[in-house]
C-alpha positions in Angstrom: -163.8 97.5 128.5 -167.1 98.8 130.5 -167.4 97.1 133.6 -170.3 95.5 135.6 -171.3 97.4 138.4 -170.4 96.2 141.8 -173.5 95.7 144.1 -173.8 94.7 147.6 -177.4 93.7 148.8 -177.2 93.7 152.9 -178.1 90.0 153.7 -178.5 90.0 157.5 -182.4 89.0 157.3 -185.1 89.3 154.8 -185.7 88.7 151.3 -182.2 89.6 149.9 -181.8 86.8 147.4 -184.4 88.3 144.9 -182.3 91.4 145.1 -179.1 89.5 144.3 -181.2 87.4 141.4 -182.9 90.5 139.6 -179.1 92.6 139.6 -177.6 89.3 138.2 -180.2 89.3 135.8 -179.0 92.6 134.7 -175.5 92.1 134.2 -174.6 93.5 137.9 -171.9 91.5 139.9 -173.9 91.1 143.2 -173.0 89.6 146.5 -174.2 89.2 149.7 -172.8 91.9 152.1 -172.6 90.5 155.7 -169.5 92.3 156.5 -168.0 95.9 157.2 -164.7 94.6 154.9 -167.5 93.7 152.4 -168.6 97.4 151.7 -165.3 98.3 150.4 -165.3 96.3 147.0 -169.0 97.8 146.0 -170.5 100.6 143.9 -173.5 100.7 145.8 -175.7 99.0 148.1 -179.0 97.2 148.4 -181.3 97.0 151.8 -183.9 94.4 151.4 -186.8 94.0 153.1 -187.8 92.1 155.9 -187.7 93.3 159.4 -186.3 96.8 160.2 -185.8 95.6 164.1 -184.1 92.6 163.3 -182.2 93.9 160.8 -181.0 97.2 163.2 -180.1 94.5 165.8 -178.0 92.3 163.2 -176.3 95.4 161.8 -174.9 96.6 165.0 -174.1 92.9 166.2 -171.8 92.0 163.2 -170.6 95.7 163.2 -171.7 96.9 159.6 -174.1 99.4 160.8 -171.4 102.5 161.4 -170.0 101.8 158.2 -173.1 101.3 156.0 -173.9 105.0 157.7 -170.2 105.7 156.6 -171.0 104.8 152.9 -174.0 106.5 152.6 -172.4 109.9 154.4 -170.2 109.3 151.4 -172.4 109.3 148.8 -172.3 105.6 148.3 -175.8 104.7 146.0 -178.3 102.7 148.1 -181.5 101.6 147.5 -183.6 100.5 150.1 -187.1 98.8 149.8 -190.1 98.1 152.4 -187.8 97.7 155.7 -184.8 99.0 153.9 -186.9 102.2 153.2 -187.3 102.2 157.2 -183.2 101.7 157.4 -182.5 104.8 155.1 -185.3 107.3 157.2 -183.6 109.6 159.0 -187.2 109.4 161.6 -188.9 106.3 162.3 -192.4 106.3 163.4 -193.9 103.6 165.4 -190.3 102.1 165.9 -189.7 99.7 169.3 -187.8 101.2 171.5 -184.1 101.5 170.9 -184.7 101.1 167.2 -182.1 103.0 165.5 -181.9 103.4 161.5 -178.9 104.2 158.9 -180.2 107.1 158.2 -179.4 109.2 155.4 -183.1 109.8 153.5 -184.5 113.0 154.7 -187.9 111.8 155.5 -190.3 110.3 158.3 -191.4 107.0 157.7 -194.1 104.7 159.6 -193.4 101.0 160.0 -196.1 99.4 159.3 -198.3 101.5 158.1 -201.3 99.6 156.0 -201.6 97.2 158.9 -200.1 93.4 159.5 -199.7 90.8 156.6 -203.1 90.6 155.9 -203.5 93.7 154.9 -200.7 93.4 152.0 -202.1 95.1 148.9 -200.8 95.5 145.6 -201.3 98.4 143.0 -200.4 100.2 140.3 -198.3 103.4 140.4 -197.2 106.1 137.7 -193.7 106.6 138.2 -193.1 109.3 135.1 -189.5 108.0 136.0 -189.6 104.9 135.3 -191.3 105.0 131.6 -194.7 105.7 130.9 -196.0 102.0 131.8 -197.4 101.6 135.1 -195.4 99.8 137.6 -197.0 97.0 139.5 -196.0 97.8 143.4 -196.8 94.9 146.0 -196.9 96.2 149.4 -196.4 93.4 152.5 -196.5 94.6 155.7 -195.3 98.1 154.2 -193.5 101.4 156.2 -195.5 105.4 154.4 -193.3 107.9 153.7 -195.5 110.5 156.0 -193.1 113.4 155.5 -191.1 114.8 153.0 -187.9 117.2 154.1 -185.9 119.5 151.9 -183.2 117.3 150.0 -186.3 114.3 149.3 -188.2 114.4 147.0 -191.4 112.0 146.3 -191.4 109.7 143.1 -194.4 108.0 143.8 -198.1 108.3 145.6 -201.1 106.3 146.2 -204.2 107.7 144.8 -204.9 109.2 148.2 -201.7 111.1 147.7 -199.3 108.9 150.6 -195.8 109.2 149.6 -194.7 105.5 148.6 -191.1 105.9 146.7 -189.1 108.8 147.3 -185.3 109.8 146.2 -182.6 111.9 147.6 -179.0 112.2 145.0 -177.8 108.5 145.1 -180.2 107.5 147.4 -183.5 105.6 146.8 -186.5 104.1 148.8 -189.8 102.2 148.4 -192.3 101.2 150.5 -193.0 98.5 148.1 -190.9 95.0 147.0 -190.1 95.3 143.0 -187.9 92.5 143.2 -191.3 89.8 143.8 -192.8 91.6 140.3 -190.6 90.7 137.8 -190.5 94.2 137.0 -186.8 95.4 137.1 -187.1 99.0 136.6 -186.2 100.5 139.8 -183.4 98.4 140.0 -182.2 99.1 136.7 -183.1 102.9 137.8 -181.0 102.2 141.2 -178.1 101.0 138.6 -178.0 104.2 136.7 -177.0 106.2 139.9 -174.2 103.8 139.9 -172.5 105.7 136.8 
């Protein structure tokens, strides 16, 4: 008898609902992960966006931010998008001071990087990944992936070549919110790493 996968999506702050509807959707058993004890009974782990300072202040108040690093030091799967991307970078640009991320992704990011809200965009990307349709990206408020290290490497650019989804072994990040499209390829992408 297969299975479902397991997945946590980290619902401190921000939009994790859509996470938890779009994995539902495709067969995943998702929960809300608010606790440390809660990362124990998951396959892998969602960071949604929202606010990267708010969720670095909530993580370390209800004490899951050591063990999310924990996890993903283990090779726990995570997938991170828009302020999740910001949690994975292992250097944060334009972060307030004290800002601390999970780390893990071997890249620099920018927080907000297009500008404030009204500068939200959306586009369409060619993710050879992900099928050979274009994948409609909506970008709010969104981090850039400005540099790229050794175990990264880029899945996705702008057509002025800014890095905008990028992966590392089990772990994945972009800039960009799938779960608003309707399109659920990265997740289902995000579930394959699950194994």
């Amino acid at each position: 008898m297969v299975t479902a996968p397991r997945v946590g999506v980290l619902a401190l702050q921000g939009d994790f609902r859509e996470h938890l509807a779009v994995l539902r959707g495709l067969g995943a058993e998702a929960r809300p992960v608010r606790r440390a004890e809660e990362l124990q009974d998951i396959d892998g782990l969602v960071i949604p966006g929202g606010e990267s300072t708010v969720m670095d202040k909530l993580s370390r108040a209800f004490g899951v931010a050591e063990p999310v690093k924990a996890a993903i030091a283990e090779g726990m799967p995570v997938y991170g998008t828009c302020a999740g991307l910001i949690m994975l970078a292992d250097t944060v640009r334009d972060r307030i001071e004290g800002q601390q991320s999970f780390g893990g992704l071997d890249v620099v990011v920018r927080r907000n990087a297009f500008g404030t809200q009204l500068d939200s965009f959306e586009t369409d990307l060619d993710i050879p990944e992900l099928g050979e349709d274009p994948v409609h990206a909506v970008f709010i408020r969104a981090p850039i992936v400005e540099e790229i290290g050794a175990k990264a490497r880029a899945l996705a650019e702008l057509e002025d070549g800014r890095v905008v989804a990028v992966e590392q072994g089990n772990l994945l990040g972009t800039s960009f919110h799938p779960e608003v499209t309707g399109d659920d390829r990265f997740h289902r992408y995000f579930l394959s790493k699950l194994g």
